[in-house]
N, C-alpha and C positions, 0 to 999 in steps of 0.2 A: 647875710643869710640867703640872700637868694642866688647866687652861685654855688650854695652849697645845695642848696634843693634841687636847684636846675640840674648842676650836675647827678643827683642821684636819680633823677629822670631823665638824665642822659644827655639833656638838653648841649651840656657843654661838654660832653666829653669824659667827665669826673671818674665814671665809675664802667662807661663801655668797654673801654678795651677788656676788662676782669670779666665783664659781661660775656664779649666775643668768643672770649680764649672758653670761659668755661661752656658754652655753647659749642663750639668746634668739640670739645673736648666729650661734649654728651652724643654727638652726631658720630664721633667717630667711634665710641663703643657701641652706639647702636648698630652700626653699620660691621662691626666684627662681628659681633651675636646674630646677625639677621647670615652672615656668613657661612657659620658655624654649623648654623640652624639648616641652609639650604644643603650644606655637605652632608651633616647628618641624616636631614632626611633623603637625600640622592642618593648615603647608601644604601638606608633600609628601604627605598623603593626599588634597587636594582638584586636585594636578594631572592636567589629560586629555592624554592624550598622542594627538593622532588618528590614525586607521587609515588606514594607506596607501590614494591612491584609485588603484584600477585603471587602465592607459592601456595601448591599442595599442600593440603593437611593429609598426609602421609602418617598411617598409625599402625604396627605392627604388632602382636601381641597369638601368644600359644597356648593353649593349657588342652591337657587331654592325658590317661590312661595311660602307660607303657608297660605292657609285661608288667601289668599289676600295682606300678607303683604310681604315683598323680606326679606330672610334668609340667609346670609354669615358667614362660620363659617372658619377660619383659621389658618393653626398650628401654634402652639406659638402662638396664642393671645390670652392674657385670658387662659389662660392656657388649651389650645385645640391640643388634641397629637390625633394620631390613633392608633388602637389595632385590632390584629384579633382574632378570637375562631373557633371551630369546635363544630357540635352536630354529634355524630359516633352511626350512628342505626342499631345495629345489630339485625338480623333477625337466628331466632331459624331451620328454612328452607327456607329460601328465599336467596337473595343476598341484602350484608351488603352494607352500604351508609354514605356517610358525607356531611353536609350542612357547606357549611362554610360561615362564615359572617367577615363585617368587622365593627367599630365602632366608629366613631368620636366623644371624647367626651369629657367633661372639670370636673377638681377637683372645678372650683370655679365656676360653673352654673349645674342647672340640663339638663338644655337643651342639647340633644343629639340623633344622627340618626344612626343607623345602617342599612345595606343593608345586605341580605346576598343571598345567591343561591345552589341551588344540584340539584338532588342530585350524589355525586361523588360515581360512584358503587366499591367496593373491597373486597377481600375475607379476613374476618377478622380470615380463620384459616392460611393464610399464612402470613400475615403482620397486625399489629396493624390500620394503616393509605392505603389509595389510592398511589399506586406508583406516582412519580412522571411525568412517561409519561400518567398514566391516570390522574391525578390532569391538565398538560397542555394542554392535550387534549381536558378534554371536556370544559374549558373555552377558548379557542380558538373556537369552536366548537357551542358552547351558547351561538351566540350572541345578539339574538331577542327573550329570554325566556317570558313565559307566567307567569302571576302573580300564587303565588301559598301559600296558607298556609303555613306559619313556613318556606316556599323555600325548604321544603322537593322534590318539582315535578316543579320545576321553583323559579320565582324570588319573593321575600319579602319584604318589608322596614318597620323600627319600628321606630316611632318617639317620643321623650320624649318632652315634652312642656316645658316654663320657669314656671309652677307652679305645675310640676315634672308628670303632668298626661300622660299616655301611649296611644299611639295610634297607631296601626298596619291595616297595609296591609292585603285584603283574598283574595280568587280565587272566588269572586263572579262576578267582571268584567261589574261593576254598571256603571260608568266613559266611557262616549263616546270614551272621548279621549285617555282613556287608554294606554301606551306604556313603553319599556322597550329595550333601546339597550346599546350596549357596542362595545366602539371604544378604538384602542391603544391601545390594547390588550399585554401584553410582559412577557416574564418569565425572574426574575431573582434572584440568590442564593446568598448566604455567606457562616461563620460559626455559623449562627443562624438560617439558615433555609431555605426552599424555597418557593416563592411566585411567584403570578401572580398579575401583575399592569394593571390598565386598568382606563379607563372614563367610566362612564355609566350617562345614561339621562335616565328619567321616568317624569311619568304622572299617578297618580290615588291617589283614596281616602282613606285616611288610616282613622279607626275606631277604638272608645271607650266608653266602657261602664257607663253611666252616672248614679250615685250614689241616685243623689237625684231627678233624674225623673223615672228612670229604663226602659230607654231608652238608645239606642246606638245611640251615636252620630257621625257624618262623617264630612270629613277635606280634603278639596281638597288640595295636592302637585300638582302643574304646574312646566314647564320649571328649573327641580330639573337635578342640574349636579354634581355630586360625583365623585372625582377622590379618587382611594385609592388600595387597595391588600388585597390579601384575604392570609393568608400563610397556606402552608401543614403541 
């Protein structure tokens, strides 16, 4: 009995080697899972997750009075987005200027308005565009503009009809009730640019030249609310 005892305390031999093996055999699945384990975590320490990039809240939206009838136009519907432009007037000796406008309009209707306003003064031998502090300046600054041709010297509006005819805003100032303000005024950037948002409300007659009388004809906008951005 006592080589049997001895052995399973290992004394002789008995029962070690079944000892060893299974020992080895516990060392080396430890040793795979602690592997596993450091792979695993190596990847989820090396991923980047990146930082949200900043973007304009950008909101365009129209309703107002046409020749009598109420006019709502709204993004995404109908496929109605907003866009802005620039007209950059450089003066050969004078000081250089930008109108900028903005445009509400749809790929599946002709119908569309644009408003636009200047003029933004800059010197086009040092910068292509109106710095950014003047661009915010003077639309914080404009905010009861006078009607004006093209918005070269004040405020414009162009309006496209559903049977695609053109009708524009002058600085003739026929319309009693004429007016032009802008509320909510705000600057804000990206990496696509920088803009100024704002409300504006108007009142006047915008005009077009009638083909088959040769006569210009006029179109009263009432209680017209545009919300939208003009960008630099």
């Amino acid at each position: 009995m006592r080589n049997l005892v001895d052995g399973i305390n290992g004394s002789d031999g008995f029962i070690t080697p079944f000892l060893i093996d299974t020992t080895m055999k516990y060392f080396k699945l430890t040793a795979q899972f602690l592997a596993l384990a450091v792979v695993f975590y190596s990847c989820n320490k090396h991923e980047v997750i990146p930082a949200p990039v900043p973007k304009a809240d950008l909101e365009t939206h129209f309703i107002g009075t046409i020749g009598g009838s109420e006019v709502e136009l709204t993004e995404n519907v109908n496929g109605y987005s907003g866009s802005s432009d620039a007209d950059f007037i450089i003066s050969a000796g004078g000081v250089d200027s930008a109108v900028y406008y903005s445009t509400f309009s749809s790929n599946l209707s002709s119908l569309a308005i644009t408003i636009g306003h200047g003029s933004v003064e800059f010197d086009n031998g040092s910068s292509s565009s109106p710095t950014l502090s003047a661009f915010n300046n003077f639309y914080n600054n404009n905010l009861t503009p006078m009607f004006s041709t093209n918005g070269k010297n004040g405020f414009t509006v162009t309006y496209v009809d559903g049977n695609n005819r053109t009708w524009q805003s002058n600085e003739d100032h026929l319309y009693p009730g004429e007016s032009v303000e802008y509320t909510n005024v705000s600057q804000e950037s990206d990496n696509t640019g920088d803009y100024t948002k704002y409300t504006v409300t108007f009142n006047t007659y915008v005009y077009s030249f009638n083909v088959v009388t040769g006569m210009v004809d006029q179109l009263l906008i009432t209680d017209a609310v545009y919300k939208g951005w003009y960008k630099r």
